[in-house]
C-alpha positions as CSV (number, residue, x, y, z in Angstrom):
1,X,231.2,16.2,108.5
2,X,227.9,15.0,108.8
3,X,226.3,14.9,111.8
4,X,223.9,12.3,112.9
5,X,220.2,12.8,113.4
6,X,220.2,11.7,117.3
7,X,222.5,15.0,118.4
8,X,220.2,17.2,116.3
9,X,217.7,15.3,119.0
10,X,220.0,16.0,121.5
11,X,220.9,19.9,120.8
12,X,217.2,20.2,120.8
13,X,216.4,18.4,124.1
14,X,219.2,20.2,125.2
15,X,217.8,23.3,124.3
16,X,214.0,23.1,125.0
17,X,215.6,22.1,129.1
18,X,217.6,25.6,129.1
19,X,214.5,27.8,127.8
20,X,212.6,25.8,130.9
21,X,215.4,27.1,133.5
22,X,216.0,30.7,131.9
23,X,215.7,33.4,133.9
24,X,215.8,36.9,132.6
25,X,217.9,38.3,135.1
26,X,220.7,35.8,134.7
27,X,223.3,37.7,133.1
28,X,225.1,36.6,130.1
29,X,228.9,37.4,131.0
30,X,228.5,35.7,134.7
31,X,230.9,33.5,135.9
32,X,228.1,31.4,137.2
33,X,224.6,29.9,134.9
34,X,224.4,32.7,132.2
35,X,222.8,32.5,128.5
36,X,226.2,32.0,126.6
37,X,226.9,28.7,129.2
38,X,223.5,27.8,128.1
39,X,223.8,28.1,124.2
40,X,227.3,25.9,124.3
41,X,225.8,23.3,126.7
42,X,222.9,23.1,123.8
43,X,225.5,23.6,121.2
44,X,227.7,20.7,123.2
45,X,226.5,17.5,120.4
46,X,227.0,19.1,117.3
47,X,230.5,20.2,118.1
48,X,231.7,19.1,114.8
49,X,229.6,21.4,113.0
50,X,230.5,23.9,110.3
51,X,231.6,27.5,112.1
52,X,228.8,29.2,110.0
53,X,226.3,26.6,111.0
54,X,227.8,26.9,114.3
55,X,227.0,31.0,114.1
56,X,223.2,30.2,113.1
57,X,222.8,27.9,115.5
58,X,223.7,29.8,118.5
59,X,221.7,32.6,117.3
60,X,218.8,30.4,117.3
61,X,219.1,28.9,120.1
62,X,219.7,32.0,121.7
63,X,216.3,33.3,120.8
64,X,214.4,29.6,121.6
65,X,216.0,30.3,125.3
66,X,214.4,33.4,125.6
67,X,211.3,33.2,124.0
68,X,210.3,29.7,122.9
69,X,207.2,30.5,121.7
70,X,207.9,33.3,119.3
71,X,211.5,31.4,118.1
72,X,210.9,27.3,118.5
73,X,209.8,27.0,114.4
74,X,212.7,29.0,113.3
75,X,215.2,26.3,115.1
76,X,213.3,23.0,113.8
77,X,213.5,24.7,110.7
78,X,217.3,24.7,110.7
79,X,218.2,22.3,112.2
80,X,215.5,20.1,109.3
81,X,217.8,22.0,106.7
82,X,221.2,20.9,108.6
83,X,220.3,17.4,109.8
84,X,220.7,14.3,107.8
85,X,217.7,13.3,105.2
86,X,216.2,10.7,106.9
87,X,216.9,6.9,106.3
88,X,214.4,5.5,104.2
């Protein structure tokens, strides 16, 4: 299934409003706002997404949410590699 450029957009807007909102001390098995809520909210528009793409995502994402600086290229990067080629 190929999924359209504008929900790569979407996963990543998604994800660069998490990182903003993270909070170290959130916990990540919480009932309430915790960092796995936060990666399937991001992951939310690519739902139709391989399960290993799915796996490599989350990871990244993951890591953008908790440090964006050190992790943002590594997401672009697959998310480039998993995205459509652009229409030309």
């Amino acid at each position: 299934m190929t999924i359209p450029q504008e929900q790569f957009d979407d996963l990543l807007s998604r994800t660069a409003l998490a990182s903003l909102f993270y909070y170290p001390e959130v916990a990540v098995d919480d009932d309430g706002p915790n960092l796995r809520n936060d990666i399937a909210y991001c992951l939310e528009p690519v739902a139709g997404i391989a399960d290993e793409d799915a796996k490599r995502l989350r990871v990244a994402i993951g890591r953008v949410i908790t440090n964006p600086t050190a992790h943002r290229s590594d997401l672009l990067a697959l998310v480039i590699e998993l995205a459509p080629p652009p229409a030309e």
